[in-house]
N, C-alpha and C positions, 0 to 999 in steps of 0.2 A: 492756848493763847489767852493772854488777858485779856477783859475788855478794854481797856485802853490800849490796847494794839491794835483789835478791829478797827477801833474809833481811827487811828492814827493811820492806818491803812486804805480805811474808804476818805479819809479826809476831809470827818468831822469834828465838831470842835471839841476840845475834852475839859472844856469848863467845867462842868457837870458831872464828870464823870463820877465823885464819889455817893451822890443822890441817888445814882442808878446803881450802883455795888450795894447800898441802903434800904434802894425798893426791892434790888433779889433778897438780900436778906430776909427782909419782913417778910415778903410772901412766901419764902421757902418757909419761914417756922412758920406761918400761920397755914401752910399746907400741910402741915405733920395732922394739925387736928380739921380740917374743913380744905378739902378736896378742892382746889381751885386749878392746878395745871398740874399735866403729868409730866414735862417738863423737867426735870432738875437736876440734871448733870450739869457740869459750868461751862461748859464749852457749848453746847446743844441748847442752852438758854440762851447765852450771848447773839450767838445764830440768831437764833428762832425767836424768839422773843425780840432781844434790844434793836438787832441788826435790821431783822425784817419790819421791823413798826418803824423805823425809822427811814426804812427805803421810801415811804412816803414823800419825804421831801425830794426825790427824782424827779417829780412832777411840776417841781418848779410852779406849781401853785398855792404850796403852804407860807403865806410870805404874815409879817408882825400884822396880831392882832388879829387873824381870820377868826370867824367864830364855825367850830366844826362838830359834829355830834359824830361819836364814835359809835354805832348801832350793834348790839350782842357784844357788848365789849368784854363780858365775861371779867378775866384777872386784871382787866384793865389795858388788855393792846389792841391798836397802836396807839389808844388814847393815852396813856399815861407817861411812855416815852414822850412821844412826842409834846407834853405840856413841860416834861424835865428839861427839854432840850430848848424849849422858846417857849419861857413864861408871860409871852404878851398874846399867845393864842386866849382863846374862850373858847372851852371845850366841854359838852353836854358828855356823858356816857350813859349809854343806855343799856341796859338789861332787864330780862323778864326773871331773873334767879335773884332773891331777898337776900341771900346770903352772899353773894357775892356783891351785891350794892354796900351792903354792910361791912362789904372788904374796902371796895375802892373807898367807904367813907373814912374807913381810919388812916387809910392812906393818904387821905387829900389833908385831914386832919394832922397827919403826922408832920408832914412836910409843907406843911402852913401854906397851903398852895389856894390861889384864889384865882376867880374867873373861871372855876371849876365844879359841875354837879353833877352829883349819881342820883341817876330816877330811876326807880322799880317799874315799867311799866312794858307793854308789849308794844313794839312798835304800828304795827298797824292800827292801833286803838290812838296811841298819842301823835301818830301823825294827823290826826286829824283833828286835834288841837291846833284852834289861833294860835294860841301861845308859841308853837313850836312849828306850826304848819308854814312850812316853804320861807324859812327864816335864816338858813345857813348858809353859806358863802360852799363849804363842803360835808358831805358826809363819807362816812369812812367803814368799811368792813371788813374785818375777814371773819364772818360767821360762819359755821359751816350749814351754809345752804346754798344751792344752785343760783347762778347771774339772776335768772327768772325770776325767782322768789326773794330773793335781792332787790333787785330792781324797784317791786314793787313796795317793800319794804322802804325802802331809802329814799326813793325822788321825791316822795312829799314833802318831806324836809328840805326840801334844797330849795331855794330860790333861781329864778331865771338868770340864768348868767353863770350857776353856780356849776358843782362838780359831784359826782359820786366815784370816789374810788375805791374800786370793788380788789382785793387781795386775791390773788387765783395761784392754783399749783400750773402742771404741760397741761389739763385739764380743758383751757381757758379758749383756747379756740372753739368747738362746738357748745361751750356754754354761751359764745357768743351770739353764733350760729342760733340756738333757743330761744335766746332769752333777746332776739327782735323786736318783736311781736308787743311784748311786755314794756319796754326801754321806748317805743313809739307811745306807747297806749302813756306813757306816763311824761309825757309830754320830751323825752330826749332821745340826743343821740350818741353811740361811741365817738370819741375824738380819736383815743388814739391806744395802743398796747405799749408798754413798758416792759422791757425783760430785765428784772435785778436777778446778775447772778450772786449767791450767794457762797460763802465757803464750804467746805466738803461738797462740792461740786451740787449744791441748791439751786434749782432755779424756782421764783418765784414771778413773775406778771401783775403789774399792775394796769387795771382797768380803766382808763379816764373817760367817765361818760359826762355830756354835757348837758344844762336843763337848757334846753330852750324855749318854751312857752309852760304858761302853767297848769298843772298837774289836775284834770278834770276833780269834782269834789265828791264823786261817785268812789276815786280811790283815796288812799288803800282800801280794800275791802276787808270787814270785819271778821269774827267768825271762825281764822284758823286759814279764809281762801286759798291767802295767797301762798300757802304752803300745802293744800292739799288738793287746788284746784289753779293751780300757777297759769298767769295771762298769756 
C-alpha cells in the first residue's frame, strides 16, 4: 500500500503527505552511508515508522502548540512525523548518538522547520537542567529500554499536569507491573493503556502516565543508574 492509503484509512489528514515521502527518501539515502534505521522496505516503514509515531495523537493529548521532547529519538520517531503533521507543536529531540543529531539537524534544516531542536546530550544528565527540567507539557518514547528506566529518564521533563508516553510492544503489561515503584518515586501515575492496532496484524500500546506532583531533585540519577540500577 501507499502511504497515502494508510493515511486515508486511519483517517488522517494528507496534507502533508508529500514531506513525509521526502523525509523517507532522505533518510533511506542517508542510510546507505550512516546506519540510522534498519527499517526500509516501503511498506514496513510506512507501518513502523510513519503509522506508529503517529498513533500518538490517539491520546488525544497532542493538541496546537504542545511543547514535547521526544527522548532517544534516534532517526527522529515519533518526533519528526509528528512535527510534519502539526507544525504549531515545539518539539525538543533528544539523543545521546552525534551522528544522528547531525541527522535530524539536516533534516529540520531541509524542511525549513521551526520550533524544533536536536540536542546531543544524555537524558539523565539534561534533565536536570532549568532550562529543560519539568518544562514540557509531554514527553514521548519508544527507546528501546524497559517502562522503569523510562520512566526515570522521562518524568523530569515533564511538568505537573503534564504526560509521558511511553511506545510499548504485548510486552507492556509486566513492564507496568515494574516499573511502579519508579513512576511513584518520580512523582506520577499510569492514567490509562492504549491498544493501536496496527496493519499486518501489529499491535502496539500506548502508555499515558500522568505527572502529578514534582519530580524530587535527587532524580534522574546520574552515572548510567537508571539503566543499570533501575528504581
Amino acid at each position: 500500500m501507499k502511504l497515502v492509503d494508510y493515511f486515508n484509512e486511519y483517517n488522517l489528514k494528507t496534507e502533508n503527505i508529500k514531506e513525509f515521502e521526502e523525509f523517507k527518501k532522505f533518510l533511506l539515502d542517508y542510510n546507505e552511508h550512516t546506519n540510522l534505521t534498519r527499517i526500509t522496505e516501503e511498506d514496513e516503514f510506512n507501518v513502523k515508522h510513519f503509522l506508529d509515531s503517529l498513533s500518538i495523537f490517539r491520546t488525544n493529548l497532542i493538541d496546537e502548540n504542545k511543547k514535547i521532547i521526544d527522548i532517544g529519538a534516534g532517526a527522529g520517531f515519533p518526533g519528526i512525523p509528528l512535527k510534519l503533521y502539526d507544525k504549531t507543536l515545539d518539539i525538543t529531540l533528544l539523543d545521546s548518538l552525534k551522528k544522528r543529531i547531525d541527522f535530524l539537524n539536516q533534516v529540520i534544516e531541509k524542511f525549513n522547520l521551526k520550533q524544533i531542536e536536536a540536542i546531543h546530550a544524555r537524558a539523565e544528565e539534561i534533565a536536570r537542567n532549568p532550562i529543560y527540567r519539568e518544562q514540557y507539557d509531554i514527553a514521548i518514547s519508544r527507546a528501546v529500554a524497559n517502562l522503569r528506566t523510562l520512566s526515570e529518564y522521562a518524568l523530569g521533563f515533564v511538568k505537573v499536569g503534564g504526560y509521558f508516553i511511553s511506545q510499548k510492544g504485548p510486552e507492556y503489561i509486566e513492564e507496568i507491573k515494574d516499573a511502579q515503584n519508579a513512576i511513584k518515586i518520580m512523582g506520577a501515575e499510569v492514567q490509562e493503556t492504549i491498544k493501536v492496532p496496527l496493519p499486518n496484524d501489529i499491535e502496539h500500546y500506548l502508555i499515558v502516565i500522568k505527572k502529578v506532583k514534582n519530580t524530587n531533585k535527587k532524580y534522574p540519577r546520574g552515572g548510567g543508574k537508571p539503566r543499570k540500577k533501575p528504581l
